[in-house]
C-alpha positions, 0 to 999 in steps of 0.5 A, a space after each residue: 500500500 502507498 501513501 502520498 507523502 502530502 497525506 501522510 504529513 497532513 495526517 501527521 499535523 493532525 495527529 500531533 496537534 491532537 496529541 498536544 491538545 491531550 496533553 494539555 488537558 491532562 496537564 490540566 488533570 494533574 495539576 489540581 493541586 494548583 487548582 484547589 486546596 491541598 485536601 480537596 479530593 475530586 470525586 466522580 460518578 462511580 466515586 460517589 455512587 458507591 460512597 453514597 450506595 446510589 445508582 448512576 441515574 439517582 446521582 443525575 437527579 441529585 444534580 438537576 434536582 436537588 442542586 448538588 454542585 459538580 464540575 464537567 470536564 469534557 463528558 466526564 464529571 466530577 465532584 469536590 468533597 467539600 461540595 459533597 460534605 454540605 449537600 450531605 449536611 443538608 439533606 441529611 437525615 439518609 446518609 451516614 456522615 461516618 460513612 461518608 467521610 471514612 470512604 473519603 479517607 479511604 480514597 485518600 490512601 490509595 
């Protein structure tokens, strides 16, 4: 198979643009230590399902309904811990706060 030289260095543009456009996202990921406080943990979907023993569809309807704040970045969202600590406090009554703050720690010594 041959490939013109002028298509393969187009292709090549392409391809290395997008590699530098992931690599700056995830320089963005690894350095939220920039970002937010020192013990601010970020917490996604799967995170917080099992923390608070919910379902994916459950957790959607805690953000459009009960305004539990989040953060999209690209398709994927994500939760600060504090953010998570006051919706906790102030819906209260079904959640174990024990709980919740040792799964939290737990996550943290991994």
């Amino acid at each position: 198979m041959y490939v013109h030289d002028d298509y393969f260095e187009t292709w090549m543009e392409r391809l290395s643009k997008k590699l530098s456009e992931i690599g700056k996202d995830l320089k963005s990921l690894v350095n939220t230590n920039q970002v937010f406080d020192k013990d601010e943990k970020l917490l996604d979907n799967q995170d917080m399902c099992f923390m608070l023993h919910i379902s994916k569809r459950t957790l959607q309807r805690y953000r459009t309904e009960n305004g539990l704040p989040y953060i999209k970045y690209g398709q994927k969202i994500y939760y600060k811990a504090a953010d998570v600590r006051e919706f906790i406090n102030r819906n209260g009554d079904y959640w174990d706060r024990k709980a919740f703050e040792k799964a939290v720690k737990t996550e943290e010594g991994e």
